[in-house]
C-alpha positions as CSV (number, residue, x, y, z in Angstrom):
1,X,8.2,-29.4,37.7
2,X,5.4,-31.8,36.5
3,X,7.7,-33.3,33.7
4,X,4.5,-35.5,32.5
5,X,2.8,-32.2,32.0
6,X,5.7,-30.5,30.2
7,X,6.1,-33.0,27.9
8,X,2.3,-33.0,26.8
9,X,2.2,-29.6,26.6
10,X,5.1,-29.7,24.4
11,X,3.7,-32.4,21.9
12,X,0.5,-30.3,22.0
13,X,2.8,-27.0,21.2
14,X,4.2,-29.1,18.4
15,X,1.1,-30.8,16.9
16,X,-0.4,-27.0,16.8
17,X,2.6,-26.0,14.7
18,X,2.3,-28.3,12.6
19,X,-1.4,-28.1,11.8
20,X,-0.9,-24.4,11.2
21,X,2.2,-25.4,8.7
22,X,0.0,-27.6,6.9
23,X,-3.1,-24.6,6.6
24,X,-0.3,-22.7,5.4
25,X,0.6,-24.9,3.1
26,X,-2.8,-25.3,2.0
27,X,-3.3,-21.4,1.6
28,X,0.3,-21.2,-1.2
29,X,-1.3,-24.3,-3.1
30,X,-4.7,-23.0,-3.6
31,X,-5.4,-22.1,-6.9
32,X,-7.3,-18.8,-5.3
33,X,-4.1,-17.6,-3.9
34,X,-2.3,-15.5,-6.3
35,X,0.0,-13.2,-5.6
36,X,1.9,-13.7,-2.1
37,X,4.0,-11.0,0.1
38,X,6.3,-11.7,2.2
39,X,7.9,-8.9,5.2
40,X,11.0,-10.3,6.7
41,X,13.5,-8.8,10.0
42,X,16.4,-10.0,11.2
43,X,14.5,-12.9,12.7
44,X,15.4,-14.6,9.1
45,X,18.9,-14.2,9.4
46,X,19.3,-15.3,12.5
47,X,21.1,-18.8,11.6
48,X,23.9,-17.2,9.5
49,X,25.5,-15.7,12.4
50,X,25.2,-12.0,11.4
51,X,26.0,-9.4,14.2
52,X,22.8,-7.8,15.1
53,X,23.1,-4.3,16.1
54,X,19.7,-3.9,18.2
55,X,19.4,-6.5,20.7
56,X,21.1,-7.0,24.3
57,X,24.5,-7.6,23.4
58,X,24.6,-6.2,20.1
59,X,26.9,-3.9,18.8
60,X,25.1,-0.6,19.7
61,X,24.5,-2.3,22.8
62,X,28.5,-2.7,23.6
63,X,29.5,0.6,21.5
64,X,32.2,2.4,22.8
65,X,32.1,5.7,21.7
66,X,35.6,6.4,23.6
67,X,37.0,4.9,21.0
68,X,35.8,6.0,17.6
69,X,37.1,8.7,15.9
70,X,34.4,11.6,16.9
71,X,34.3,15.1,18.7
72,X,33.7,15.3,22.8
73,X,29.9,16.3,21.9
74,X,29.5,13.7,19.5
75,X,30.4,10.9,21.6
76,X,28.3,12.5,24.3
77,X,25.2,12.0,21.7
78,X,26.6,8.2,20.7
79,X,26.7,7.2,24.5
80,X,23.2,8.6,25.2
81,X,21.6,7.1,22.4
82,X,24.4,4.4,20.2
83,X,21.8,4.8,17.2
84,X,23.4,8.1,16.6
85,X,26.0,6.1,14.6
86,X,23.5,5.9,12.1
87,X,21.7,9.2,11.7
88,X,22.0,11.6,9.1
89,X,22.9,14.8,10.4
90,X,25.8,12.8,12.7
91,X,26.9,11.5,9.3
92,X,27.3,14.8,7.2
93,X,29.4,16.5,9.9
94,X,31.5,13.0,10.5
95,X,31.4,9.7,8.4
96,X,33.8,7.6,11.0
97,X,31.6,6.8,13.5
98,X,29.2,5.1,11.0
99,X,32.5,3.6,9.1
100,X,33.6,2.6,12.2
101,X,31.1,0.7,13.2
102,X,30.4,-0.9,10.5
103,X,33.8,-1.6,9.4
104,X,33.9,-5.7,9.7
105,X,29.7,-5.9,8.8
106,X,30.7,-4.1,5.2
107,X,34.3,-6.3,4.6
108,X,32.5,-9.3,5.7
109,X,29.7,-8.8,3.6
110,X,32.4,-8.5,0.8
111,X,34.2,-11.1,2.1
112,X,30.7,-13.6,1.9
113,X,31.5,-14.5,5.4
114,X,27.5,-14.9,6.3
115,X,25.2,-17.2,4.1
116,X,21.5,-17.0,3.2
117,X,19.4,-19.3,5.6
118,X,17.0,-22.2,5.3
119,X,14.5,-19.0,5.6
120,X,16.4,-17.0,2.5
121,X,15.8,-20.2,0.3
122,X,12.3,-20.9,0.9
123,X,11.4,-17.6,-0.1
124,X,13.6,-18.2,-3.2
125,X,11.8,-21.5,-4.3
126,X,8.3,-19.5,-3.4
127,X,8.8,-17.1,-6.7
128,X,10.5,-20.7,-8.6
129,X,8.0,-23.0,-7.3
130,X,4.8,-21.1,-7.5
131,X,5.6,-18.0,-9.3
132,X,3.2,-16.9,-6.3
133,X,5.6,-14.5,-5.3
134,X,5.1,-10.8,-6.0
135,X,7.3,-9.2,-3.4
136,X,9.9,-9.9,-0.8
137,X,10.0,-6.6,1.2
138,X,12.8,-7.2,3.6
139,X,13.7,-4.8,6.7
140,X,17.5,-6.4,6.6
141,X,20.1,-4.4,5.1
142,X,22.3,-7.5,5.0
143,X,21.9,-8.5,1.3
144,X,21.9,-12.2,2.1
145,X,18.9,-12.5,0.2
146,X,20.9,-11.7,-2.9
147,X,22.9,-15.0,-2.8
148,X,19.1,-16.7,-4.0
149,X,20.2,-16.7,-7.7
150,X,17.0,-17.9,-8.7
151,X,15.4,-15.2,-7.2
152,X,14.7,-12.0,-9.5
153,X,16.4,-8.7,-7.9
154,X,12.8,-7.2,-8.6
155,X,11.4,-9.5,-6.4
156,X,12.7,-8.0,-3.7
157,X,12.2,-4.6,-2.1
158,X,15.4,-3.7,0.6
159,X,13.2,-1.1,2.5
160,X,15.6,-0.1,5.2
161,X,18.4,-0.2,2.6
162,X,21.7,-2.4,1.6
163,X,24.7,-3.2,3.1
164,X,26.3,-4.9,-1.0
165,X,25.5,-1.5,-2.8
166,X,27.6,2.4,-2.2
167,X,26.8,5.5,-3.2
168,X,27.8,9.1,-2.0
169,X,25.0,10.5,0.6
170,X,25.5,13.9,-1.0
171,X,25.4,13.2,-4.5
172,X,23.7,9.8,-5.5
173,X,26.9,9.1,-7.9
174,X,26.7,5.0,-7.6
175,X,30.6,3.7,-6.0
176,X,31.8,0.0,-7.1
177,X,31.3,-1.9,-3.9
178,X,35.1,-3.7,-4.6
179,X,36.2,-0.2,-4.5
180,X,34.6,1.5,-1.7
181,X,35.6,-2.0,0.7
182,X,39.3,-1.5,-0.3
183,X,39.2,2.2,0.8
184,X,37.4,1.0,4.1
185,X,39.8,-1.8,4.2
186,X,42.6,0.4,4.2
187,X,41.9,3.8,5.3
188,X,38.9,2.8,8.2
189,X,40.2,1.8,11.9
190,X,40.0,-0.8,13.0
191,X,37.7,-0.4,16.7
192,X,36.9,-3.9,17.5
193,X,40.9,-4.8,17.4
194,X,40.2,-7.8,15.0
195,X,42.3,-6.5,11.8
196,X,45.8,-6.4,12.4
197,X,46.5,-4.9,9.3
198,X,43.8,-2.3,9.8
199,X,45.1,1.6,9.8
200,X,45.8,3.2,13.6
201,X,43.5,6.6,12.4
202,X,40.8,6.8,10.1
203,X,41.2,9.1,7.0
204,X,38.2,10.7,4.5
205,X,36.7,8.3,1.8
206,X,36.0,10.9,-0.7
207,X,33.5,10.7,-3.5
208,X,35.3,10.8,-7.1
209,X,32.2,12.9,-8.1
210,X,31.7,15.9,-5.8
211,X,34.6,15.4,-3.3
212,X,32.8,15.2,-0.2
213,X,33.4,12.4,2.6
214,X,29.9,11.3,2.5
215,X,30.4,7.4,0.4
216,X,28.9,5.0,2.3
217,X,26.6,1.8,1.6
218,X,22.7,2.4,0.3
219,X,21.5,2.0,3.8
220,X,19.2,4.6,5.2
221,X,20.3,6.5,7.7
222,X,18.2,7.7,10.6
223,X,16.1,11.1,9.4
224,X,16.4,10.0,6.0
225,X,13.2,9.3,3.3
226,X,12.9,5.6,2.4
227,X,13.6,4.9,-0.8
228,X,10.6,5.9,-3.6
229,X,10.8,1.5,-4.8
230,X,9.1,1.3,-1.4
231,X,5.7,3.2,-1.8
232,X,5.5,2.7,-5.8
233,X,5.4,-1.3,-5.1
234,X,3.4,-1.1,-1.7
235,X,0.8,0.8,-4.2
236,X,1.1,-2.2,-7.1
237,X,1.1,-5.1,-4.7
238,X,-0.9,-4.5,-1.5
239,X,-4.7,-4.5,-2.6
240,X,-4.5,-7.9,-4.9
241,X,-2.7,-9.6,-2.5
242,X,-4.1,-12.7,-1.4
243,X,-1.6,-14.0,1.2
244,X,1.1,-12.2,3.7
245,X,3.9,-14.0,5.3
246,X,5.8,-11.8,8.3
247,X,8.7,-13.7,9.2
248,X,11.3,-12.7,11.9
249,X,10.4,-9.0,12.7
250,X,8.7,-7.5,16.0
251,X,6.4,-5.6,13.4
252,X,7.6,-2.1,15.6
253,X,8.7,-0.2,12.5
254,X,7.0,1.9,11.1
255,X,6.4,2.3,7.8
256,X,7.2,-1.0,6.5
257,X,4.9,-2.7,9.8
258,X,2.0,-1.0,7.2
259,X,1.8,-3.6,5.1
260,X,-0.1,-5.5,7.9
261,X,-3.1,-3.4,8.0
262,X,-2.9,-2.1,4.5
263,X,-3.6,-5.4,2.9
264,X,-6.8,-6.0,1.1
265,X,-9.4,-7.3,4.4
266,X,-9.7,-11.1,2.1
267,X,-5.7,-11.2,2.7
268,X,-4.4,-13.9,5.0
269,X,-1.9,-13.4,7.1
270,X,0.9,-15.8,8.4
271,X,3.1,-14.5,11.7
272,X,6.4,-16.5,11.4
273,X,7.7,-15.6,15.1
274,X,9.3,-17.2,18.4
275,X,6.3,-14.8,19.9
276,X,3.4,-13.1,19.3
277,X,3.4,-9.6,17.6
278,X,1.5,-7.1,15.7
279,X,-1.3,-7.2,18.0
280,X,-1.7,-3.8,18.0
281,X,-1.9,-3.8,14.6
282,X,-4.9,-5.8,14.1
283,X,-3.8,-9.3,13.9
284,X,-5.9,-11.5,16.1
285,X,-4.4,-14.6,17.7
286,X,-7.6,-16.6,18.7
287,X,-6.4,-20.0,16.6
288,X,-9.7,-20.2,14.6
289,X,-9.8,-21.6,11.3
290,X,-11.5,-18.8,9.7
291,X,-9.9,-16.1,11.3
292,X,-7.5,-14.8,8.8
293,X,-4.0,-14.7,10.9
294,X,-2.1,-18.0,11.2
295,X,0.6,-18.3,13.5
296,X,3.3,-20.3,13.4
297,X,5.4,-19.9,16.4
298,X,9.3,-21.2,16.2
299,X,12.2,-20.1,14.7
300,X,12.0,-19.1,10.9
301,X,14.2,-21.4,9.8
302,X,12.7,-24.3,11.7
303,X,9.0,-23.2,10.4
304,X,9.9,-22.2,7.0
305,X,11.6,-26.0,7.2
306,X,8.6,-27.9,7.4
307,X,6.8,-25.9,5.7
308,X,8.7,-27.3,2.4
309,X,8.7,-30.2,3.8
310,X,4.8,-29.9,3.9
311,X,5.3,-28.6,0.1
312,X,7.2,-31.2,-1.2
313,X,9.8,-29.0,-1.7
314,X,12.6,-31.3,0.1
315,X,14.8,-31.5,-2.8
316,X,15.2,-28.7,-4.0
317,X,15.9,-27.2,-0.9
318,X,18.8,-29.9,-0.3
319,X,20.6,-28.8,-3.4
320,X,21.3,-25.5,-1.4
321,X,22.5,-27.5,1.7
322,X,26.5,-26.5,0.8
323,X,25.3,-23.0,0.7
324,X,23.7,-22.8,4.0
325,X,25.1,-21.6,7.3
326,X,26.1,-24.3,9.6
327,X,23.3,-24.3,12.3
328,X,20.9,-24.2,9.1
329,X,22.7,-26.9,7.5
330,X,22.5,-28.9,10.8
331,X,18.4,-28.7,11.0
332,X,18.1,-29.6,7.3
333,X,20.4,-32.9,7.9
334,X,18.5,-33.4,10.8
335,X,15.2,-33.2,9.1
336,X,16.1,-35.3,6.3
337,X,18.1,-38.2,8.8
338,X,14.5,-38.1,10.1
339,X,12.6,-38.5,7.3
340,X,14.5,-41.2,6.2
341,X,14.4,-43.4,8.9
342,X,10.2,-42.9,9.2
343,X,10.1,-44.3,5.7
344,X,12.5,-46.7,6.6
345,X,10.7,-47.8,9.6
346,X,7.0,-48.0,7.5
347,X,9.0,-49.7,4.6
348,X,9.9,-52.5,7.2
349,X,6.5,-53.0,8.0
């Protein structure tokens, strides 16, 4: 390997970056942008350590239908395709394999065991810095984002659903989260062998309301309608848009990937991705200042860093840094060690 090379293309890599941050940062300051959007994935949550269930190594990846609690034909569906777990019909003939699964995401959701990234919070101080913010759609049933205080629950739109609030699939009667958690807690096997307390079998979680097995969290299940907040506020907020910002999602699902080419033609949009995506959709990657797509290629955390850094928003993103994940928390120290010893450096000159 030409290391000379490398290392240039690297610096070039990174100057590029942060030229785009500081257009970016540009665009949120103007006073002709408005009202900003932002579509988020799992890309966002990436730094908090939550188990993705999707990708190589994942938990439908390394399912093991042999041992949840399921007839011979229904584990024959789950080991053809693991996303079974999670569709509808699957679920009104047997809740445990959904249960199951998701036994330690829901207790540890409970339990607060993942925290909202550097990612989470800059979309916070968006709506408390600008009041620029109109919507958060996010793809993540994970409910980090609801650790942002500061951050109105009508600000955001869970389209795929949430992990932090139960109801009965049947009914719609609304099930106290503490509740449900201490039924799953106690009456939901164990399957990954982590719980030693856990029960041996699974038994029924029934709803107080109609009786039926079917209480689980407000996620949406495979076959199922999104919920109705979805289309009202894509109706409200797309056309006056002036600014989109897709962080952490592959943009492959469908309807939420709409917002891309639903936005108002004077809408800029920002990619916040490792890679390229959307393509197909109609964003064009050709790095031309007056081309409306910016992309900013890196993690979300480390973009959405120096991107309040670019802000000025440094400070108020350090009061968070107890709340923060750990590899999160590590890049913001980082970022500020390094900041500090730049001005230290031109303060000795």
């Amino acid at each position: 390997m030409n290391f000379k090379k490398f290392s240039l293309a690297m610096i070039s890599s990174r100057a590029s970056v942060s030229q785009d941050v500081k257009r970016i940062a540009r665009i949120i300051e103007s006073p002709e942008c408005k009202s900003i959007l932002v579509l988020t994935g799992a890309g966002i949550s990436c730094a908090s350590g939550i188990p993705d269930f999707r990708s190589p190594g994942g938990m439908y990846d390394t399912l093991k239908p042999d041992l949840i609690t399921a007839t011979s034909s229904q584990r024959k569906l789950m080991e053809m395709d693991p996303s079974f777990v999670v569709e509808k019909s699957m679920f009104f003939q047997n809740a445990f394999p959904y249960l199951e699964v998701r036994r330690p995401f829901i207790l540890g959701t409970q339990e607060l065991k993942w925290k909202a990234t550097i990612a989470h919070r800059f979309i916070e101080l968006l709506h408390t810095k600008t009041a620029k913010l109109t919507r958060h759609y996010t793809q993540n049933i994970d409910g980090l984002i609801s650790q942002c205080a500061e951050l109105p629950s009508k600000k955001t739109v869970d389209v795929h659903g949430t992990t932090c609030e139960v109801c009965c699939e049947n009914c719609g009667a609304d099930v106290d989260f503490s509740d449900f958690c201490n039924e799953v807690r106690s009456k939901i096997k164990d399957i990954y062998r982590q719980d030693n307390n856990a029960p041996t079998e699974s038994s029924p979680i029934q709803c107080k309301a109609c009786r039926k097995a079917t209480v689980k969290p407000k996620t949406v299940l495979f076959g199922s309608c999104l919920p109705d907040e979805f289309f009202s506020c894509c109706q409200q907020d797309l056309e006056n848009a002036d600014l989109l910002i897709v962080a952490g999602t592959s943009l492959v699902v469908s309807p939420a990937n709409s917002l891309v080419y639903n936005v108002n033609e004077n809408c800029k949009r920002v990619v916040v991705n490792t890679e390229k995506v959307g393509e197909e959709l109609g964003i064009v990657y050709n790095g031309d200042e007056t081309n409306r797509d910016i992309f900013a290629q890196g993690s979300c955390d480390e973009i959405f860093l120096e991107l309040a850094d670019a802000l000025g928003w440094m400070d108020e993103l350090q009061l968070a840094v107890e709340k923060l994940p750990k590899p999160s928390r590590d890049l913001l120290e980082m970022k500020i060690e390094s900041k500090t010893k730049l001005e230290q450096g031109h303060g000795g000159k």
